[in-house]
C-alpha positions, 0 to 999 in steps of 0.5 A, spaced: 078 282 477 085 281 477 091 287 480 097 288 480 100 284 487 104 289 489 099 294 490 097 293 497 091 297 497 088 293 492 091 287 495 087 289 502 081 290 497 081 283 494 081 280 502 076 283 504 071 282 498 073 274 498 073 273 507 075 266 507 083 263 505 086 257 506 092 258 511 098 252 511 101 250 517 108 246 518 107 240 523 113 238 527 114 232 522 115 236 516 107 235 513 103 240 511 096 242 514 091 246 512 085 250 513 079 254 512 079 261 516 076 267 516 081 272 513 081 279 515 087 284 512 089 292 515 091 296 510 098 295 510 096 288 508 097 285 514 093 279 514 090 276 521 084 270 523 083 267 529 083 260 532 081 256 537 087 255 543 088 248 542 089 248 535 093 244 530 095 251 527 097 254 533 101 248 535 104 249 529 106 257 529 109 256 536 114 251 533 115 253 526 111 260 524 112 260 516 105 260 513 102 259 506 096 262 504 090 263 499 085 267 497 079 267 493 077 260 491 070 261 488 073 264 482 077 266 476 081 270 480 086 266 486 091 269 490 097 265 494 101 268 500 107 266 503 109 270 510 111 269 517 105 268 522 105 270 530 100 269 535 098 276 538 099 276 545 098 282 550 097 289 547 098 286 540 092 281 541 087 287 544 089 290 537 090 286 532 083 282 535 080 289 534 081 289 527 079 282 526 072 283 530 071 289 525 071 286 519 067 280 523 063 282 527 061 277 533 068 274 532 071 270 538 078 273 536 078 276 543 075 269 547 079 267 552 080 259 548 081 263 542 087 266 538 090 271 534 094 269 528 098 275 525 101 274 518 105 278 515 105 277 507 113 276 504 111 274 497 104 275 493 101 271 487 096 274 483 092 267 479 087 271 474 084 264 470 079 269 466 084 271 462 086 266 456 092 264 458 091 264 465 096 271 467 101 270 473 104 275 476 108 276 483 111 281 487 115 281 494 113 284 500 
């Protein structure tokens, strides 16, 4: 189903029916590095996951904090984010860790060894495969 990518309800929508993304990192040489996560999104279309600690991801937020994320890879239907991500820290962490634990109950977000990433989406893709051709549409945020 694919929508409109400066519709943020719709966005926020897909996000949450799809859980899962793969987030890219930046390491401190310049390589890319990537993950799968559980992705949460607040109804702004902040999106949020979390991670351990001593995760590559964290090390590479703390010195570089541009991500490249994407949603929904077991259909006809993708969609790729490009923001900034923080790690929460403080009042931030308690509330953003919150929201992730809603969405996924039993969480560590809120762990001691744990992290929260907030990512704040800048530019949005839309890739709807199911159409012939395929249908690309983008937006910035």
């Amino acid at each position: 189903m694919s929508f409109d990518p400066s519709d943020s309800a719709a966005f926020v929508a897909f996000v949450r029916r799809q859980r899962r993304a793969v987030v890219a990192t930046v390491a401190p040489f310049g390589v890319p590095e990537a993950a799968l996560v559980g992705v949460a999104a607040l109804d702004d279309g902040t999106l949020i996951f979390d991670t351990a600690d001593d995760s590559r991801k964290i090390h590479n937020l703390s010195q570089n904090g541009r991500v490249a994320v994407v949603i929904g890879t077991d259909g006809d239907v993708t969609v790729q984010v490009e923001g900034v991500a923080t790690i929460a820290s403080g009042a931030s962490r308690e509330r953003h860790g919150a929201a992730y634990n809603e969405q996924f109950p039993g969480s560590r977000a809120l762990d001691q060894d744990f992290a929260v990433v907030v990512v704040r989406p800048e530019w949005v893709r839309v890739y709807d495969a199911s159409a012939r051709p395929a249908v690309i549409t983008e937006a910035r945020w």
